[in-house]
N, C-alpha and C positions, 0 to 999 in steps of 0.2 A: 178390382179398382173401377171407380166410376165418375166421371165427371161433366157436371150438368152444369152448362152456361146458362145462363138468363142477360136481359139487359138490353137485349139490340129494341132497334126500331127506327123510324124515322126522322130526323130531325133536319132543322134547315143550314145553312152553313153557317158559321160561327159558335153554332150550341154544342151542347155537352150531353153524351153519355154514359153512363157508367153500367160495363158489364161485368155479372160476376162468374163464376166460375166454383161450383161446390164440389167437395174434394171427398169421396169415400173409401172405405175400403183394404186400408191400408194404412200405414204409420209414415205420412211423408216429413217428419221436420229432418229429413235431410236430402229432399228433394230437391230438383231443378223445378220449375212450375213456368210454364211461358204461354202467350198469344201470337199464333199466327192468325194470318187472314191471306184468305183469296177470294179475288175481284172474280168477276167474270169476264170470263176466258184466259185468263193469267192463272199464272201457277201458287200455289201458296207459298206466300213470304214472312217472316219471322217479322215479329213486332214488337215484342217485350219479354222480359224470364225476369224470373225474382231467386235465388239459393233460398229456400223456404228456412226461416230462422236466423236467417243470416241480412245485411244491410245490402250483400249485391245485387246488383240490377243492370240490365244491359238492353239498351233500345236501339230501333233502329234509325237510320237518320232522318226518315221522310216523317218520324212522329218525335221525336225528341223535342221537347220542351212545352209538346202539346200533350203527351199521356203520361199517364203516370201509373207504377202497377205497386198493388200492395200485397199482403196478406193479415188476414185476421187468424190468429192461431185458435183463438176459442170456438169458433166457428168453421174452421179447416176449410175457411174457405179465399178463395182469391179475385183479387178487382185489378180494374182497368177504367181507372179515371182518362176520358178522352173529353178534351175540351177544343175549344177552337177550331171545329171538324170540317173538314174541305172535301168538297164532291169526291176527290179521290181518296177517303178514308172508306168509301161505301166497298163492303165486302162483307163474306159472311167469315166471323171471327169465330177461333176454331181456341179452345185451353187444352194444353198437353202436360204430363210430367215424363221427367226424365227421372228415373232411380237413380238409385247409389250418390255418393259423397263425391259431388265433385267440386272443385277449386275456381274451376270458370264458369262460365256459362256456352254453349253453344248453338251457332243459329241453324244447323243442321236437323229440319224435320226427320231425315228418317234415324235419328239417335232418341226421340222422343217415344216411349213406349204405348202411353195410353194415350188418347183422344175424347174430348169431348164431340157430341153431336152438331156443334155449332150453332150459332146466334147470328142473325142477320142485322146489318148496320144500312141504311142506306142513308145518304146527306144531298141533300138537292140545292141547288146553288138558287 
């Protein structure tokens, strides 16, 4: 399994990035697919999961109504529309999947099997 982020970079506050997340390796349309992020010197926190195939979605609440996560299935691959971006969105964003068929989603890093190498966000006020 492999998963390569693209997307981060600099922007000022109030703009928009969109990071993606490319998915190989494996057969996930019944995967969990999520974004965490860690800031520096904080710990990594859960941000978004999507049930690949499915409409569920589950955010957290310091981004909720500001991101929004997708998947393109032709493409196996996954985004993260982050708009209206606040100095404390700056972290470097990590994509993970969780296998198997599950019913929730959970914000539990270490039930997440694979990781991407992460993308760097920073937002300056």
């Amino acid at each position: 399994v492999q998963l390569v982020e693209s997307g981060g970079g600099s922007v000022q506050a109030g703009g928009s990035l969109r990071l993606s997340c490319a998915a190989s390796g494996r057969t996930f349309s019944t995967s969990t697919m999520a974004w965490f992020r860690q800031a520096p010197g904080k710990e990594r926190d859960f941000t978004a999961a999507i049930i690949w195939s499915t409409p569920v979605t589950r955010y957290a609440d310091s981004v909720k109504g500001r991101f929004t996560i997708s998947i393109d299935d032709a493409e196996n691959t996954m985004y993260l529309q982050m708009d209206s971006l606040k100095p404390e969105d700056t972290a470097v964003y990590y994509c993970a999947t969780r296998t198997g068929r599950w019913a929730t989603i959970t914000t539990h890093s270490l039930l997440y099997e694979y990781w991407g190498q992460g993308t760097r966000v920073t937002v300056s006020s």
